[in-house]
C-alpha positions as CSV (number, residue, x, y, z in Angstrom):
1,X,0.0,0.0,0.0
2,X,1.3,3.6,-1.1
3,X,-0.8,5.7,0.8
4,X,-2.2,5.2,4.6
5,X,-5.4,3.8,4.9
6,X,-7.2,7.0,5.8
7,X,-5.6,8.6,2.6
8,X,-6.6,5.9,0.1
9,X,-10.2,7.1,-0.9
10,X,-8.7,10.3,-1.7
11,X,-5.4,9.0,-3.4
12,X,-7.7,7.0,-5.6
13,X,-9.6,10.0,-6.7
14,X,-6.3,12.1,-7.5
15,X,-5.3,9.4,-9.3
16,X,-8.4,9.5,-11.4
17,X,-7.8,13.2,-11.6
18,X,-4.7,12.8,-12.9
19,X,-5.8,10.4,-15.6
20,X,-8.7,12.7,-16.4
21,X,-6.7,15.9,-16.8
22,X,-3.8,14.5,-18.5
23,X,-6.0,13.2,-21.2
24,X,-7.7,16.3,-21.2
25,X,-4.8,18.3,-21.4
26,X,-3.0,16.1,-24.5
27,X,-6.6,16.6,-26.5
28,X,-6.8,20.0,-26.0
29,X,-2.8,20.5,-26.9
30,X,-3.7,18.4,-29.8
31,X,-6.1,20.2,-30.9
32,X,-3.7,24.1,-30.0
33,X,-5.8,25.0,-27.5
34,X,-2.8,25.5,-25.4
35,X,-4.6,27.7,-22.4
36,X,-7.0,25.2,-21.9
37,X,-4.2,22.3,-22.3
38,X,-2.6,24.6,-19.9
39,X,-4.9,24.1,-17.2
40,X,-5.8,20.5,-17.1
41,X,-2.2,19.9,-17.3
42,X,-2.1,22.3,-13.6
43,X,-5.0,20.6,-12.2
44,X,-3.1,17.6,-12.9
45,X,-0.2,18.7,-11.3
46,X,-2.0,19.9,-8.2
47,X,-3.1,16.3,-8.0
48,X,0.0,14.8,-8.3
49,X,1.4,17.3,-5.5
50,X,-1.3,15.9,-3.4
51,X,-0.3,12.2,-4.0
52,X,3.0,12.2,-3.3
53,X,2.1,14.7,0.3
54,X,0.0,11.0,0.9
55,X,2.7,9.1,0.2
56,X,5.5,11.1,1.7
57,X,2.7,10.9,5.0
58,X,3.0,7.3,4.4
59,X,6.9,7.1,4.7
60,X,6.9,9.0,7.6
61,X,4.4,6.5,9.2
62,X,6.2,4.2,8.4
63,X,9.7,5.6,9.5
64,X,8.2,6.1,12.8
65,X,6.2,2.6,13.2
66,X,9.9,0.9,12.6
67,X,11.7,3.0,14.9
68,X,9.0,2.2,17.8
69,X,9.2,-1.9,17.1
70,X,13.0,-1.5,17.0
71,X,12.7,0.3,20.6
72,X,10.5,-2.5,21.7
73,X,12.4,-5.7,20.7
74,X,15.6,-3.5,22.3
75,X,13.3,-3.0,25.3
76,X,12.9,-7.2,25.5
77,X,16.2,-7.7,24.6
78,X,17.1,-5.6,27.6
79,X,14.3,-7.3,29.9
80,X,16.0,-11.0,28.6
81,X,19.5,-10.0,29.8
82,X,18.0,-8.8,33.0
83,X,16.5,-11.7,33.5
84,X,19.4,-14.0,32.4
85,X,21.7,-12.0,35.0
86,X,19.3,-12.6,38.2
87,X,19.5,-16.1,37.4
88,X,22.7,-16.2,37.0
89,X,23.4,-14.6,40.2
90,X,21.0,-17.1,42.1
91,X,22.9,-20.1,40.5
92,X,26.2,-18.8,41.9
C-alpha cells in the first residue's frame, strides 16, 4: 500500500484526476488549445502534488512505526539480559 489507509479514498480519486486531466490536457494540446491544455495539465499537477504529500505521510508512518518496534524488541532484549543475569546470580 502507497498511501495510509485514511488517505486511500482520496489517493484513488487524485489518481483518477490525474488520468482525467492529463488526457484532457493532451486533446486540448492536440487540438492548439494550449490555455486550456494549460490548465488541465495544472490541475493535474495539483493532483500529483497531493499524492506524493499522501505518500511522503506514508513514509513517515512508516519511518516512525519501525523505529517504535526496534525500541520494543531492544526493550525485550534488555528485559532478557536482566533476567538471564538474576538467574545467573541465584545459580552462583
Amino acid at each position: 500500500m502507497n498511501f495510509l489507509k485514511d488517505d486511500q479514498e482520496r489517493a484513488d480519486e487524485e489518481i483518477d484526476c490525474v488520468r482525467y486531466c492529463a488526457s484532457l490536457g493532451e486533446k486540448s494540446f492536440t487540438e492548439r488549445n494550449y490555455v486550456e491544455s494549460a490548465a488541465y495539465f495544472e490541475n493535474a499537477t495539483r493532483s500529483l502534488i497531493a499524492l506524493d504529500n499522501m505518500k511522503q505521510a506514508k513514509i513517515s508512518v512508516d519511518k516512525a512505526w519501525l523505529i517504535f518496534k526496534q525500541l520494543e524488541g531492544q526493550q525485550q532484549v534488555d528485559k532478557l539480559l536482566k533476567d538471564m543475569s538474576a538467574v545467573s546470580r541465584v545459580k552462583s
